[in-house]
C-alpha positions in Angstrom: -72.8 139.3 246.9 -70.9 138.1 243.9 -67.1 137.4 244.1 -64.2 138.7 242.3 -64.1 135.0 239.9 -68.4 135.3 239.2 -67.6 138.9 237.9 -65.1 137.8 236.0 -66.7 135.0 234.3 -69.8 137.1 233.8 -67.5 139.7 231.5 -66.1 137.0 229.7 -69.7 135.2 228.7 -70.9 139.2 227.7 -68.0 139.4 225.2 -68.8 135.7 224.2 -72.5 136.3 223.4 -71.5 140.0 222.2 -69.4 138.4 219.7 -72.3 135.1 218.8 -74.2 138.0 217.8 -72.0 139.3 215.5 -72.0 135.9 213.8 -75.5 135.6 214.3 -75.8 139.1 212.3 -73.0 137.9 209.7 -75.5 135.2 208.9 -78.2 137.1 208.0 -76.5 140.1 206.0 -75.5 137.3 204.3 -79.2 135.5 203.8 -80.5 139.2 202.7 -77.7 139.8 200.2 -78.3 136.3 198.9 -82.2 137.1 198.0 -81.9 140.5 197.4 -82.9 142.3 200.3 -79.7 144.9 200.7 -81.3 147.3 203.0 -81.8 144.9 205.2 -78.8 143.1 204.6 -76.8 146.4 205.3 -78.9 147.0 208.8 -77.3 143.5 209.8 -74.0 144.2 208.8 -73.8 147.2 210.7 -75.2 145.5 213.8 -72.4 142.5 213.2 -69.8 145.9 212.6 -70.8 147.0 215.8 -70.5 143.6 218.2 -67.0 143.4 216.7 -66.0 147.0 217.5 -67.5 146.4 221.1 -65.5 143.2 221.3 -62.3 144.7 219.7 -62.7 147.8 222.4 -62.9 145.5 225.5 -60.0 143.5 224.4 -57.7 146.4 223.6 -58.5 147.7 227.2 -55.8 146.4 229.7 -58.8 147.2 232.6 -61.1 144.5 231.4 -58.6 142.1 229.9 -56.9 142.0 233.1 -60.3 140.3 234.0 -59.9 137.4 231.4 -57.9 134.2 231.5 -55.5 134.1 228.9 -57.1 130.9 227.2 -60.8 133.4 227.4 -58.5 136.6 225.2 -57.0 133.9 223.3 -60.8 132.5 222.4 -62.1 135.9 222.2 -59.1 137.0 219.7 -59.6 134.3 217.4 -63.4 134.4 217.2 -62.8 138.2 216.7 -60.5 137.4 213.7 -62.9 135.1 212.2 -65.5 137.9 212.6 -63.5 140.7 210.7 -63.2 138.1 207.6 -66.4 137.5 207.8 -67.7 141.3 207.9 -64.6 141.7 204.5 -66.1 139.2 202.7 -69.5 140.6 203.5 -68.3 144.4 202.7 -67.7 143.4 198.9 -71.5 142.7 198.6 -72.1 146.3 200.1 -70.4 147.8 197.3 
């Protein structure tokens, strides 16, 4: 049976990868926008919107924050504000 600490390590490591894949999907809205391709580009962008509103929803939820460190909502906070510039700067290609 997993303890208390493994649980709590495993919800940190989902909202890490949750929020690599929203980078991961910045990166190629950003490739398909470059070449052309702004269907496609849009279907990534919308994924990457979507890992950041997960992320954003966890985080502003005092039941799963209280199962973060404070050095693991500081991490997550910052790589969440480098994610929204991203998805801005990727918004004024949408348009």
């Amino acid at each position: 049976m997993s303890s208390q600490a493994d649980l709590s390590k495993t919800h940190a490591r989902f909202l890490q990868a949750e929020l690599d894949l929203g980078f991961t999907f910045t990166t190629i809205a950003s490739q398909r926008f470059e070449i052309g391709y702004e269907e496609s580009a849009g279907k990534s962008l919308v994924n990457a919107e979507k890992a950041f509103e997960t992320v954003s929803r966890f985080l502003a939820d005092p039941k799963h924050t209280k199962r973060l460190t404070d050095a693991e909502i500081q991490d997550l906070t910052a790589g969440l504000e480098k994610l929204r510039e991203k998805l801005m700067k990727l918004e004024s290609f949408r348009a």
